[in-house]
C-alpha positions as CSV (number, residue, x, y, z in Angstrom):
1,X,17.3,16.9,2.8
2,X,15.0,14.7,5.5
3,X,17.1,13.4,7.8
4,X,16.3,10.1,9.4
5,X,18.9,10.6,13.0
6,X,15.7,10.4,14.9
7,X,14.1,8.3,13.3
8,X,14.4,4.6,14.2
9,X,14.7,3.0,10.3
10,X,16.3,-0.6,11.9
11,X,13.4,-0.9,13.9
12,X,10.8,-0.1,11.1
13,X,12.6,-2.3,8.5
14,X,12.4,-5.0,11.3
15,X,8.5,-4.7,11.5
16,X,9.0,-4.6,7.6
17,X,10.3,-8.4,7.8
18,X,7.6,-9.6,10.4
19,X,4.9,-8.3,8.1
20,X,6.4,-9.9,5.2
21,X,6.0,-13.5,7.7
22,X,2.3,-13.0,8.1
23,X,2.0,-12.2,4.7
24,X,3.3,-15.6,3.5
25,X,1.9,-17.9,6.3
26,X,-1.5,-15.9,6.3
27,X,-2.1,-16.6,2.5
28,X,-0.6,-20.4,2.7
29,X,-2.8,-20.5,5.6
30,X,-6.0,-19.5,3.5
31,X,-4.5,-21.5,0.3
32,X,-5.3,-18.5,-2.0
33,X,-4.5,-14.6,-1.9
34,X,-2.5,-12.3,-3.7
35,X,1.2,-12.5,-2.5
36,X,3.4,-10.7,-5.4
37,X,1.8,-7.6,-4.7
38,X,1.4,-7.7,-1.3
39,X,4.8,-8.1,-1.0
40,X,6.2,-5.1,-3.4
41,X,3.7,-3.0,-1.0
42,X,5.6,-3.8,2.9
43,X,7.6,-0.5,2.8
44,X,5.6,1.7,2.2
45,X,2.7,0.3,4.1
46,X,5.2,-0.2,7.1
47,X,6.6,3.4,7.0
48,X,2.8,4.8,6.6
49,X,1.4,3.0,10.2
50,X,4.4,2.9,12.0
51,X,6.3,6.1,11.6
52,X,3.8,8.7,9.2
53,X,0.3,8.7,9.6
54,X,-1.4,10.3,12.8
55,X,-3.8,7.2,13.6
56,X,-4.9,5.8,17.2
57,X,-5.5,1.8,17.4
58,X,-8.3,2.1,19.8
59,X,-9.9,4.8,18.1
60,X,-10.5,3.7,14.4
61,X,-13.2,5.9,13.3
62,X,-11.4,8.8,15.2
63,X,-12.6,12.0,13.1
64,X,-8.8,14.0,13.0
65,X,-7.1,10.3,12.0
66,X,-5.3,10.4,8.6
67,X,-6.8,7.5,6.5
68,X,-5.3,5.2,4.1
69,X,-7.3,3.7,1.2
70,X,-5.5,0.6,0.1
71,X,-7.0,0.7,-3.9
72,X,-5.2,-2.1,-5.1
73,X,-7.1,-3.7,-2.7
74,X,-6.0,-7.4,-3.4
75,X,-2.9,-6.4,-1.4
76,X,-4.8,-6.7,1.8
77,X,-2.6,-9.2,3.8
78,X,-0.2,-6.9,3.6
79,X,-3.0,-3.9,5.1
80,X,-4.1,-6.8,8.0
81,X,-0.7,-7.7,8.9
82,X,-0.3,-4.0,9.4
83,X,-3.3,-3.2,11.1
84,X,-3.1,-6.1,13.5
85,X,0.6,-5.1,13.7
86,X,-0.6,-1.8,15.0
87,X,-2.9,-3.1,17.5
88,X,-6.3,-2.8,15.9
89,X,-7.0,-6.5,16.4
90,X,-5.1,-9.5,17.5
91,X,-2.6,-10.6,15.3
92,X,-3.9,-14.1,15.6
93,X,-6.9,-13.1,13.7
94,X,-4.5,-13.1,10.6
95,X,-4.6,-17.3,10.1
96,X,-8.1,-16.7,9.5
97,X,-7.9,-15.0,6.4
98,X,-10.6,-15.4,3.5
99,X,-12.1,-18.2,6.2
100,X,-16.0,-18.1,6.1
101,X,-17.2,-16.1,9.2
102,X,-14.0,-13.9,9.0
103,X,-13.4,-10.6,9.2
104,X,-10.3,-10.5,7.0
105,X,-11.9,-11.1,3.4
106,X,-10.0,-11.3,0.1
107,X,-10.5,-7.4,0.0
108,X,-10.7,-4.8,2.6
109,X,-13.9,-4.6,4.0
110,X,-14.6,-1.2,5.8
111,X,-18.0,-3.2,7.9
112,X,-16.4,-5.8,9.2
113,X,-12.5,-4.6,9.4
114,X,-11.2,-1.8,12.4
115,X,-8.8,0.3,10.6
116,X,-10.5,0.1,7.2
117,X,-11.1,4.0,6.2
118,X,-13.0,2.4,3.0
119,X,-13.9,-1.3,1.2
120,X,-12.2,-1.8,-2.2
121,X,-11.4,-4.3,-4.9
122,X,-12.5,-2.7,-7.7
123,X,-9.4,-1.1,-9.3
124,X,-9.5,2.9,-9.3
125,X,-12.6,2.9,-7.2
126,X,-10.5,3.4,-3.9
127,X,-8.8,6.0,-5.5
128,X,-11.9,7.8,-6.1
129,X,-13.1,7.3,-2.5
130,X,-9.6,9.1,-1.3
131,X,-10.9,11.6,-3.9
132,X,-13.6,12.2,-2.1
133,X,-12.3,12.3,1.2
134,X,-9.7,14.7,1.0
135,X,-12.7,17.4,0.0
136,X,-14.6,16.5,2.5
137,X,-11.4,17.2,4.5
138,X,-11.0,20.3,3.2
139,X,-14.7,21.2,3.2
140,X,-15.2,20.4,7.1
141,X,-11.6,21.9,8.2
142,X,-10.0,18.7,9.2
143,X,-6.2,18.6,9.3
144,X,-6.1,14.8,8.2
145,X,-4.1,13.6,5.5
146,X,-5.3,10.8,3.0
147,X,-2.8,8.6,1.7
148,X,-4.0,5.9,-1.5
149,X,-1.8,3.4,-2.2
150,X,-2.3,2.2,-6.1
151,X,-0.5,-0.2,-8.4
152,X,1.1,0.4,-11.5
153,X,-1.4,-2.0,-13.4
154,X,-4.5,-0.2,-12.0
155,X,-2.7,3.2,-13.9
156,X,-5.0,1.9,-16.8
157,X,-8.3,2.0,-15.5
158,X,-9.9,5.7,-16.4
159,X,-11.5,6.5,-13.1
160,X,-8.1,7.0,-11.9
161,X,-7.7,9.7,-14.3
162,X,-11.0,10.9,-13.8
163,X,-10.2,11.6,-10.0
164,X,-6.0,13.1,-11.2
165,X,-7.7,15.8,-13.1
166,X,-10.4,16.5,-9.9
167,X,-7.9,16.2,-7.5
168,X,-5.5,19.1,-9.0
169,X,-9.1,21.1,-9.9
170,X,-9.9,21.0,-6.1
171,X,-6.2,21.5,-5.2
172,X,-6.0,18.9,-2.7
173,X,-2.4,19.3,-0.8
174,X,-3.8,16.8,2.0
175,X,-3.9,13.7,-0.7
176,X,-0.7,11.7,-1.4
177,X,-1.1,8.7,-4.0
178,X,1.7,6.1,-4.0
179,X,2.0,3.6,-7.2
180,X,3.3,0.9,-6.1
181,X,5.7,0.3,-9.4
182,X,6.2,-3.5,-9.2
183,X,5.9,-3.0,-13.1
184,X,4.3,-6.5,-13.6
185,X,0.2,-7.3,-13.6
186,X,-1.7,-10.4,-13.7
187,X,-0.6,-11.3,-16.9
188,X,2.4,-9.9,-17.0
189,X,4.6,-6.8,-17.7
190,X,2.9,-3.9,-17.4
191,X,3.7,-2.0,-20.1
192,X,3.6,-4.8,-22.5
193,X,-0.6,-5.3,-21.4
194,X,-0.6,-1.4,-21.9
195,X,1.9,1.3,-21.7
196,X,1.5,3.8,-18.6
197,X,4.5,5.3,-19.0
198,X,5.7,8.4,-19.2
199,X,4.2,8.5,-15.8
200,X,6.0,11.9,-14.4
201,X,4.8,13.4,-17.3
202,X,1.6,12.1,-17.0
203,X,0.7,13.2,-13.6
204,X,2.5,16.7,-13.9
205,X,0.3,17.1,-16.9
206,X,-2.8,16.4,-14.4
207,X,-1.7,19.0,-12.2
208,X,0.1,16.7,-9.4
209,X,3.7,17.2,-8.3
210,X,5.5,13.7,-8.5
211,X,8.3,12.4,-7.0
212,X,10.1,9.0,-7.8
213,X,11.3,7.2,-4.7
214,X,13.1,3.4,-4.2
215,X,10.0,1.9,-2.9
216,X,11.4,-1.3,-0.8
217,X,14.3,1.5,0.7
218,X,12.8,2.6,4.1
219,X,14.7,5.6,3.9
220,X,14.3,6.4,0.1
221,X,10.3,6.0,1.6
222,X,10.3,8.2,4.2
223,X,12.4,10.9,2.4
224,X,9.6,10.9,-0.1
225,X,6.9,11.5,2.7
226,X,8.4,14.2,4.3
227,X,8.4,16.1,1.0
228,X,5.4,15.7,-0.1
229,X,4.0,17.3,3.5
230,X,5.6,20.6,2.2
231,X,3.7,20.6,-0.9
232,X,1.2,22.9,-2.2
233,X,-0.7,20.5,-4.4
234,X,-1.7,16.9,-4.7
235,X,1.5,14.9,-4.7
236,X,1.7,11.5,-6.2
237,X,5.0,9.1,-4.8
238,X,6.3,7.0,-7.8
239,X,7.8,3.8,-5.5
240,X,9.7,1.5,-7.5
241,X,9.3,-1.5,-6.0
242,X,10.1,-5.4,-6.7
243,X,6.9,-7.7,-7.1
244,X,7.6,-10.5,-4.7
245,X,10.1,-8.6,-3.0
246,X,12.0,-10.7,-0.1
247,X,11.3,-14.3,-1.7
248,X,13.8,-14.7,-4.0
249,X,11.7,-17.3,-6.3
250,X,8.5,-14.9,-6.0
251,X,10.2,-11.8,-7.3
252,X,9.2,-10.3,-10.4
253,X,7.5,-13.6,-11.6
254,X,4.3,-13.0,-12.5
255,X,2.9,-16.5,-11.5
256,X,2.9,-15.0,-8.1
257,X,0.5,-11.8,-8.3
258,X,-2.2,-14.5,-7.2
259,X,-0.8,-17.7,-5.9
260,X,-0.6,-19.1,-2.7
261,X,2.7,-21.0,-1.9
262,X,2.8,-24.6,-0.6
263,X,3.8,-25.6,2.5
264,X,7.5,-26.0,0.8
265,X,7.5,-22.8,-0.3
266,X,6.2,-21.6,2.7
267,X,9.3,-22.5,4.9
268,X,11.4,-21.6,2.0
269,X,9.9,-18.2,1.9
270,X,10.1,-17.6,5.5
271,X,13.7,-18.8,5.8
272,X,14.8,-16.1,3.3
273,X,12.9,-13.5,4.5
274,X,13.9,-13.9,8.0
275,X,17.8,-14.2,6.6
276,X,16.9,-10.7,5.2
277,X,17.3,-12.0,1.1
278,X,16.6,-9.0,-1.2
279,X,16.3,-6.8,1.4
């Protein structure tokens, strides 16, 4: 069992709440973004650049770094509030999100971005690119780990399927997929628009070992991560998460996976997350 004594989980669920601010004022501020999804993603994003992955702010392209492909790439506020969290670039950049001229675009972009290991937006393509690096990983003897964060709705694209089977061919033990299992999509329940369940099933079949975590529990997260570094094969982290999570009229609605709140619902917003509601 992965013990968390010496591991500070207040002060990571802490950063976890001041992400979840920039989130909301950054996409209010821009009047258009993705903040459902963004949202369900804090946690995990949180527990991967502040307490898992070996990275070094003033080193982004440093070759030995683990990387991070963000594939449901709409969820990028979540990413920048993160990365300028971290210290790749100020966190008064974030206010300038989807602005003309800015280097925080409505997806991740890799050429404009420190900290961005690749551009997506394209559902299942950034899981392909993590594909891809983990062999080249392997191929050049690098000890880096690649992490791809996916959601539940991208599950029914093929490409990510495609990459499953090559993953577990190549057997990659230095790639770790997360679904973020919000279980709601653009237009709605996920497996009303198309059934991806039995998911375990699914990705055992593929050759992946899965695991099945509570994906807004810092310590349900970080118990997962620890046991998927002792695996022998590509492990995939089944987060169950809350779309909207923290803003009590934002979760699970669907009306939220792409709408930016008011200036109302902005204060509300803030007000509940900083009074810690749903957490």
């Amino acid at each position: 069992m992965y013990s968390l004594q010496n591991v500070d989980v207040e002060g990571l669920n802490k950063k976890a709440q001041i992400i979840r601010e920039h989130i909301i004022t950054m996409i209010h501020k821009a009047s258009m973004g993705h903040p459902g999804g963004s949202l369900s993603a804090v946690e995990i994003i949180t527990a991967l650049y502040f307490h898992i992955m070996n990275i070094d702010p003033s080193n982004p392209t440093w070759a030995e770094r683990d990387r991070f492909v963000l594939s449901k790439g709409h969820a990028c506020p979540a990413l920048y509030a993160a990365l300028a969290e971290k210290g790749f670039f100020p966190v008064d950049d974030l206010v300038t999100l989807r602005k003309s001229g800015s280097h925080l675009q409505g997806h991740p972009d890799m050429r404009k971005t420190p900290g961005i290991d690749i551009s997506t937006g394209s559902l299942g393509n950034g899981f392909a690119c993590a594909l891809g690096m983990a062999i080249a990983g392997k191929a050049s003897k690098k000890n880096y780990t690649v992490y791809a964060l996916l959601g539940d709705g991208e599950l029914q694209e093929g490409i990510v399927w495609e990459a499953a089977m090559a993953a577990s061919h190549h057997n990659l033990n230095n790639l770790v997929v997360i679904i973020d299992y919000n279980g709601l999509q653009i237009t709605g329940w996920v497996n009303c628009v198309n059934r991806i369940e039995p998911l375990v099933k699914k990705w055992e079949a593929f050759g992946w070992q899965a695991l099945e975590i509570e994906g807004n529990d810092m310590a349900s997260i970080l118990s997962g991560f620890q046991k998927a570094r002792k695996m022998s094969k590509p492990v995939v982290i089944i987060a169950h998460t809350t779309k909207g999570k923290g803003v009590s009229f934002m979760e699970n609605i669907a009306d939220w996976h792409g709408k930016a709140p008011n200036e109302e619902q902005m204060v509300k917003a803030l007000e509940e997350i900083r009074k810690g509601c749903g957490a």
